[in-house]
C-alpha positions in Angstrom: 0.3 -17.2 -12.4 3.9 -15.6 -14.1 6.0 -17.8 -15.9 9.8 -17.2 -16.3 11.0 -17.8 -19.4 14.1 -19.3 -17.8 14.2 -20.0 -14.1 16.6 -18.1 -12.1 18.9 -20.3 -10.2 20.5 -18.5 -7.4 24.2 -20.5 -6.8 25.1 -18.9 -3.2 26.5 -15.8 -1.9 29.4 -14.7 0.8 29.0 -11.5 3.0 31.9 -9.7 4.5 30.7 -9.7 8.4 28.6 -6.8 9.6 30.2 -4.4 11.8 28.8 -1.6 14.2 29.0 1.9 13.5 32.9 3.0 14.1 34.5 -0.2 14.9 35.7 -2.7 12.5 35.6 -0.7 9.5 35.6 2.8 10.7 38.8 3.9 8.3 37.6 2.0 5.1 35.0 3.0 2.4 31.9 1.5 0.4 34.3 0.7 -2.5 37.3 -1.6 0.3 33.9 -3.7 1.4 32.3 -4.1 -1.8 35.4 -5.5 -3.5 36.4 -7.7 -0.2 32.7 -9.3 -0.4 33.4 -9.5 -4.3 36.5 -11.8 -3.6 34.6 -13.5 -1.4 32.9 -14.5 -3.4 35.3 -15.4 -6.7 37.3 -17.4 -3.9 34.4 -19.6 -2.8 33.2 -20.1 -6.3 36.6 -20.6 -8.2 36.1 -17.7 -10.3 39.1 -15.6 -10.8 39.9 -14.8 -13.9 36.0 -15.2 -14.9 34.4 -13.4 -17.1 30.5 -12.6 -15.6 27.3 -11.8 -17.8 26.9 -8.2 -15.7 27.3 -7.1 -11.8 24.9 -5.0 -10.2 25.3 -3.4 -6.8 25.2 0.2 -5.1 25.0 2.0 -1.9 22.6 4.5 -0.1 25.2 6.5 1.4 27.9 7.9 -1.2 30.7 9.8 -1.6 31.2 11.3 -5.2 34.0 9.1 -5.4 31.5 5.8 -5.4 30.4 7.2 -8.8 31.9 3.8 -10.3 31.4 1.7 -7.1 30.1 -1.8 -8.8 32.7 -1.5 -11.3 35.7 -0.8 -9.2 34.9 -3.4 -6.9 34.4 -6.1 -9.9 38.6 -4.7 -10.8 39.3 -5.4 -7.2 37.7 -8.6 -6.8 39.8 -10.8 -9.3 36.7 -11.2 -11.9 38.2 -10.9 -15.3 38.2 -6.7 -16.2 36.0 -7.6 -18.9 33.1 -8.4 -16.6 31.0 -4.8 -16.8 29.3 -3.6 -13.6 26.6 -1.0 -12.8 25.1 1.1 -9.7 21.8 1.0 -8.8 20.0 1.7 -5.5 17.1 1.7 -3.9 18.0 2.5 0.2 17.5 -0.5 2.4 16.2 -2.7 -0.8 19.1 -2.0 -3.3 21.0 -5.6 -2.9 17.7 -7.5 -3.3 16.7 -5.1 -6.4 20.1 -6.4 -7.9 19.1 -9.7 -7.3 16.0 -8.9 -9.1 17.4 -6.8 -11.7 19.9 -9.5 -13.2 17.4 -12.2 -12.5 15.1 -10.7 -15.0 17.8 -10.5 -17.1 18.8 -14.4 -16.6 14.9 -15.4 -17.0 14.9 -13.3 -20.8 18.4 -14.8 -21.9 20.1 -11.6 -21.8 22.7 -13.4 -19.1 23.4 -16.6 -18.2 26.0 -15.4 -15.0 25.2 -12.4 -12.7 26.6 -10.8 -9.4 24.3 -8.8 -7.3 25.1 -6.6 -4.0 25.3 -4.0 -2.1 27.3 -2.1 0.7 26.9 0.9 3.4 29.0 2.6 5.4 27.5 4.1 8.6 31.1 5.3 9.5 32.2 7.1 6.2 29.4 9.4 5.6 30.0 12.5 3.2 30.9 15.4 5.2 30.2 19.1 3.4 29.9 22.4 3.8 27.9 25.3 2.9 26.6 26.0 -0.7 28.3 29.6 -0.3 31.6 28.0 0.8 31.5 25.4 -2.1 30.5 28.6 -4.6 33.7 30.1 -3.5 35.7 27.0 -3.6 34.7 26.4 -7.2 35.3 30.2 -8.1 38.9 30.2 -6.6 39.7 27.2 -8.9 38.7 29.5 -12.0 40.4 32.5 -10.8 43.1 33.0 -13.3 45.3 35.9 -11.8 46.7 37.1 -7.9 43.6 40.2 -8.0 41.0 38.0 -9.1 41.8 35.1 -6.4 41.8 37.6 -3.7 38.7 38.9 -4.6 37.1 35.2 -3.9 39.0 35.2 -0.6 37.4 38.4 0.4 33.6 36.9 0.4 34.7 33.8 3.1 33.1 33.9 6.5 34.2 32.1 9.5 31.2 30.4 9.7 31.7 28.6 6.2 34.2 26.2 7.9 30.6 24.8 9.7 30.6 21.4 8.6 27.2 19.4 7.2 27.1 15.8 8.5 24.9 13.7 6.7 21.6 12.6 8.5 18.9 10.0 7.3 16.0 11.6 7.7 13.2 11.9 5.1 13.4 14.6 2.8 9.5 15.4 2.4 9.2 14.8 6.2 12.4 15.7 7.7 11.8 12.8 9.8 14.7 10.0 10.5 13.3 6.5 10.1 13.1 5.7 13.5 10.7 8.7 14.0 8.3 7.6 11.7 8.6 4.4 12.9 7.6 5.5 16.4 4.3 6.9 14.6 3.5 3.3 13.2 4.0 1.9 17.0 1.7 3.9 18.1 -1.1 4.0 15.2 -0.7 0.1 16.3 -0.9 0.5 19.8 2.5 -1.8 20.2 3.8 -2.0 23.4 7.5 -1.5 24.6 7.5 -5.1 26.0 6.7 -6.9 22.3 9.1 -5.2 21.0 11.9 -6.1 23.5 10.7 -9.2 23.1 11.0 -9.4 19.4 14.6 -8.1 19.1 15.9 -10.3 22.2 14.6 -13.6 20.7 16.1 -11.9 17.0 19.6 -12.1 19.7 19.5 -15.6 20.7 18.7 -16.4 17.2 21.4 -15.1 15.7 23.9 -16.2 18.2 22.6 -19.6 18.1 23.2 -19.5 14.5 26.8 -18.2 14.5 27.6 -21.0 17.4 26.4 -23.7 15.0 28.4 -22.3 12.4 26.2 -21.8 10.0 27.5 -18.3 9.1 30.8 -20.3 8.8 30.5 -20.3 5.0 28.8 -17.0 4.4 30.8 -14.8 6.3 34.0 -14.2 4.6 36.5 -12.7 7.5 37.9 -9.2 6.4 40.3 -6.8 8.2 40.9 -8.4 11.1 37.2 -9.1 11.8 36.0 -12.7 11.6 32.0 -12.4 12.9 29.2 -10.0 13.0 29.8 -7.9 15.9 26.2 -6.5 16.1 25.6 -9.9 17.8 24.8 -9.8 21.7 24.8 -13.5 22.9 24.5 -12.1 26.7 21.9 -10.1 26.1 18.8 -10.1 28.1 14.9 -8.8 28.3 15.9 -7.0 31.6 19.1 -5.7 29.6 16.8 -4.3 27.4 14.2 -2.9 29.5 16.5 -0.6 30.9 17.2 1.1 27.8 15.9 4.5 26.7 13.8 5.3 23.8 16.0 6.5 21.0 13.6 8.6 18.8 10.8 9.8 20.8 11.9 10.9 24.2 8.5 12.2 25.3 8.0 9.6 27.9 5.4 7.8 25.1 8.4 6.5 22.8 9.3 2.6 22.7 12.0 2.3 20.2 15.2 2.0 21.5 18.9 1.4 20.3 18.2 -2.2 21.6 14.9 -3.0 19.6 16.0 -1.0 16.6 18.9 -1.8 13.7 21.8 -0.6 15.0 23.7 1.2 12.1 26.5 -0.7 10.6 29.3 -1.2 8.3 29.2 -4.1 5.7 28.8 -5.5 2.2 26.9 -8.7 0.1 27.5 -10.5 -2.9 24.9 -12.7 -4.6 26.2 -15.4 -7.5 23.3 -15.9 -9.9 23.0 -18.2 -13.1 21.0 -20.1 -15.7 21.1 -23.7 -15.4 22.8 -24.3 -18.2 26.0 -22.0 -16.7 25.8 -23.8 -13.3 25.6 -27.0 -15.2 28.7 -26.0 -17.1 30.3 -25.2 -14.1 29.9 -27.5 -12.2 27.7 -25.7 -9.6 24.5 -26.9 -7.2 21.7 -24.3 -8.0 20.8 -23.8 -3.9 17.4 -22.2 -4.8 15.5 -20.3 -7.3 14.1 -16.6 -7.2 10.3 -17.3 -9.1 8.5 -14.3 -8.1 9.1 -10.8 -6.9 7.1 -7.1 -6.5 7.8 -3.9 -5.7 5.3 -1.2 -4.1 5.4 2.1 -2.6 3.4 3.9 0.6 2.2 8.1 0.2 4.1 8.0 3.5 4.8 12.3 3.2 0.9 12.4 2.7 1.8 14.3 -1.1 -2.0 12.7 -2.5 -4.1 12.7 0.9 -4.2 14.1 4.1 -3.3 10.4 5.1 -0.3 9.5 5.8 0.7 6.0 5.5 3.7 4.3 7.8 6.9 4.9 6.1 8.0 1.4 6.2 4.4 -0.4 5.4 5.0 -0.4 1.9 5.8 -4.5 2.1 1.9 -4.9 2.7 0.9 -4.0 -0.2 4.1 -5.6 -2.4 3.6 -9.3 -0.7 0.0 -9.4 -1.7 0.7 -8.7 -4.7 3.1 -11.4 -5.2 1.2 -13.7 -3.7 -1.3 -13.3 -6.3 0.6 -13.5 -9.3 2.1 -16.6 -7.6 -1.3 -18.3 -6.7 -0.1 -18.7 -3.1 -1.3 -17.8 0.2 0.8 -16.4 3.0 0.5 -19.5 5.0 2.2 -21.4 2.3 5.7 -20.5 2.9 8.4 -22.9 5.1 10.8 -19.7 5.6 10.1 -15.9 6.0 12.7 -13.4 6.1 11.4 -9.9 7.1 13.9 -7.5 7.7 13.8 -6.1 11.3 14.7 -2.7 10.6 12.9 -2.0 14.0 11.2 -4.7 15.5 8.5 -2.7 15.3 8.1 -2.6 11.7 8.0 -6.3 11.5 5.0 -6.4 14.1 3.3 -3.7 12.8 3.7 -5.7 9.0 2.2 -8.8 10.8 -0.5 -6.9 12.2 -1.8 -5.6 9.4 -1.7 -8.5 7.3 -4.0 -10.0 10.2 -6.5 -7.2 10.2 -9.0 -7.4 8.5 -9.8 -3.1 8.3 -6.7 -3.0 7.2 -6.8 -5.4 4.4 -9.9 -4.3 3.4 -9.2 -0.7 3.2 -5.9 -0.5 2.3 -5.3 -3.4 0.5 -8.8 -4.2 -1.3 -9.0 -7.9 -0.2 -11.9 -9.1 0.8 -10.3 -11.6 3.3 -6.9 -10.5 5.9 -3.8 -12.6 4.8 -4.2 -13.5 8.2 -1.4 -15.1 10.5 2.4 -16.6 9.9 4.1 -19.0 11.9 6.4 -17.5 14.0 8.4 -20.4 14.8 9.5 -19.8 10.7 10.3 -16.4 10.9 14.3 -14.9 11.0 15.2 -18.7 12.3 18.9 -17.6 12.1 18.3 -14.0 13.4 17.6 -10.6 11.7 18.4 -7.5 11.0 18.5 -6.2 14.8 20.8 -8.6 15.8 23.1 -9.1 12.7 22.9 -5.7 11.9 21.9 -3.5 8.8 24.6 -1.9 6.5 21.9 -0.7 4.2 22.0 -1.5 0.8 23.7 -4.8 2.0 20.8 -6.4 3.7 18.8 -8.2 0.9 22.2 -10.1 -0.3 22.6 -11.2 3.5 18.9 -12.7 3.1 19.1 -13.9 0.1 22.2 -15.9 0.3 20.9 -17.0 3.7 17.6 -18.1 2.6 19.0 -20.4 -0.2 21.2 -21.9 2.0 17.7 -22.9 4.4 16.1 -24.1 1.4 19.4 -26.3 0.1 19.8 -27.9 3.7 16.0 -28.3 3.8 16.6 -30.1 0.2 13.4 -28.3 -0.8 10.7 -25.0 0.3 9.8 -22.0 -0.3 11.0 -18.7 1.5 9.6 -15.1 1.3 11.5 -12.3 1.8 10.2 -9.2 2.7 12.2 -5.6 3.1 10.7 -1.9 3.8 13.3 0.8 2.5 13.5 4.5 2.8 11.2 7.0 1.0 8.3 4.3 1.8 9.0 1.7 -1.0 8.8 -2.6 -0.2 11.2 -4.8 -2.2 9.9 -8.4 -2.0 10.5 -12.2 -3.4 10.3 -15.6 -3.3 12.7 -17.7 -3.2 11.8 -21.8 -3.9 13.6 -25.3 -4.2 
């Protein structure tokens, strides 16, 4: 078993609310909704004017203005300007890698205070043009004289005005994440109805939540927005059923826009601390982060003719953890699995009950086998509360601890596929 050198207390975290593509937030950038979940956060916690240890967060979509993002948003948040910040990303896992990142860094003694996030803009994606058009651009700014500028005009074309709009599909496939999630449905043989299934009772979750308040104190309103409005209280399996597949429009294909993530705006912040800080502070450590692994699938099929789901790369990172944690997969009172399709999470629970699968792929003897359902996503996922990228792991996280403090004690897993077939996972305990 791994023993921290200093546990990792994780204080709480606020969340701006989670908006769908083009509504709430359709005019603001990565760098507005970072800093607006950063004051969030300073407000709940009393902290302006604070000096923190480090703050971590980033983004998977980026202008070349985000270059600074972390630490613009800690100058924006009303953190002391001392406070230093840094990117990192790591697509759908980045806000749970900074969790993990400046945990590490708690557990040495490096910190004793941390900030981890992350934020996503589905609405203000980078919009470019050509390379030649850019060339020309760039040699028009070094033209020194009338001649030699008009000599750069000469080479544009028409056509160079085409604009580039960003797309997420892989770069060694060319295939978007909800195609090669289609692939994995149908390697499992999942059926359309499960996965209605999943993402309606993912709905009522979520909405129950929200009703009972207990996003009250998580969600932090911003811009005129006040709740996550990827939520669909009225929603229904018939509702569903009548959608049409989003990715594969064969007549074979089963993911829709209603049992898929739909793409969103939003941004998390994570407050993490030594005991001894939280002590000082005056703050309730809600849980503690004690274990966490990282793993990776040959998804593009670079070192085999197989090629492994893009998003199954949590199969072989929870195992692992487990291990190094002497636990089981049974022995968990909370697991979070983001639902970047409901699919993926079915699929993930699949293979940890087959036995093939854990054989060949995952060298165990023994499948992990089965998880209560009844403890999976109890206050909705990633389908229903939506999925600004790089924001998702603080939503869990700060979630999660909240379960365990109300609980007054457990252990949650979390569990999150990302893009370019990497797994982020952790435990979180009280």
């Amino acid at each position: 078993m791994i023993t921290l050198p200093r546990p990792i207390g994780i204080i709480g975290g606020r969340r701006i609310p989670f908006c769908r593509i083009n509504t709430g937030y359709a005019e603001l950038g990565n760098s507005d909704m970072l800093a607006a979940a950063f004051k969030g956060l300073v407000d709940a916690y009393g902290l302006k004017g604070e000096t923190i240890g480090d703050v971590a967060a980033g983004a998977t979509v980026k202008h070349a203005r985000d270059w600074s993002l972390a630490r613009e948003a800690v100058l924006g948040s009303g953190l002391n300007p001392r406070t230093p910040a840094h990117n990192l990303d790591r697509a759908c896992g980045t806000s749970l890698s900074t969790v993990i990142e400046l945990g590490a860094r708690i557990a040495i003694g490096e910190l004793d205070s941390a900030i981890a996030g992350g934020v996503d803009s589905a609405s203000d994606i980078p919009v470019t043009y050509s390379r030649h058009f850019r060339r020309i651009l760039l040699d028009l700014k070094r033209a020194r004289t009338l001649g030699e500028r008009l000599k750069v005009l000469a080479r544009w074309r028409p056509s160079d005005l085409k604009p580039h709009i960003l797309g997420f599909a892989e770069a060694q496939t060319h295939l978007s994440m909800g195609e090669h999630c289609e692939l994995m449905a149908k390697e499992w043989q999942l059926t359309r109805k499960d996965q209605d299934e999943f993402a309606y009772h993912s709905q009522v979750k979520a909405a129950a939540a929200w009703k009972s308040g207990f996003y009250s104190d998580l969600v932090v309103p911003f811009h005129g927005v006040d709740h996550d409005n990827t939520v669909r209280p009225d929603t229904s399996l018939e509702a569903l059923a009548r959608l049409r597949p989003a990715f594969d429009k064969t007549g074979t294909g089963t993911l829709t826009a209603g049992n898929s993530t739909p793409l969103s705006d939003g941004a998390s912040a994570v407050l993490l601390a030594s005991e001894d800080w939280a002590k000082a502070h005056g703050f309730e450590i809600q849980a503690y982060l004690t274990h966490f692994a990282v793993d990776a699938v040959d998804f593009a099929g670079l070192s085999s003719p197989y090629h492994e789901g893009l998003l199954m790369a949590p199969t072989y990172a929870v195992p692992r953890m487990l291990d190094a944690a002497g636990l089981q997969l049974q022995d968990f009172d909370f697991y979070e699995i983001h639902e970047a399709f409901a699919a993926q999470v079915i699929c993930t629970l699949h293979a940890w009950e087959s036995p093939e699968y854990c054989r060949v792929h995952l060298g165990r003897k023994e499948p992990l086998g089965a998880i209560d359902s009844s403890k999976l996503n109890v206050k909705g996922g990633s389908v229903a509360l939506g999925h600004p990228f790089a924001a998702t792991g603080g939503r869990i996280v700060a979630g999660l601890a909240k379960l365990l403090a109300a609980r007054g004690g457990g252990r949650g897993l979390v569990s999150i596929c990302t893009g370019g077939g990497m797994g982020v996972t952790a435990i979180l305990e009280r």
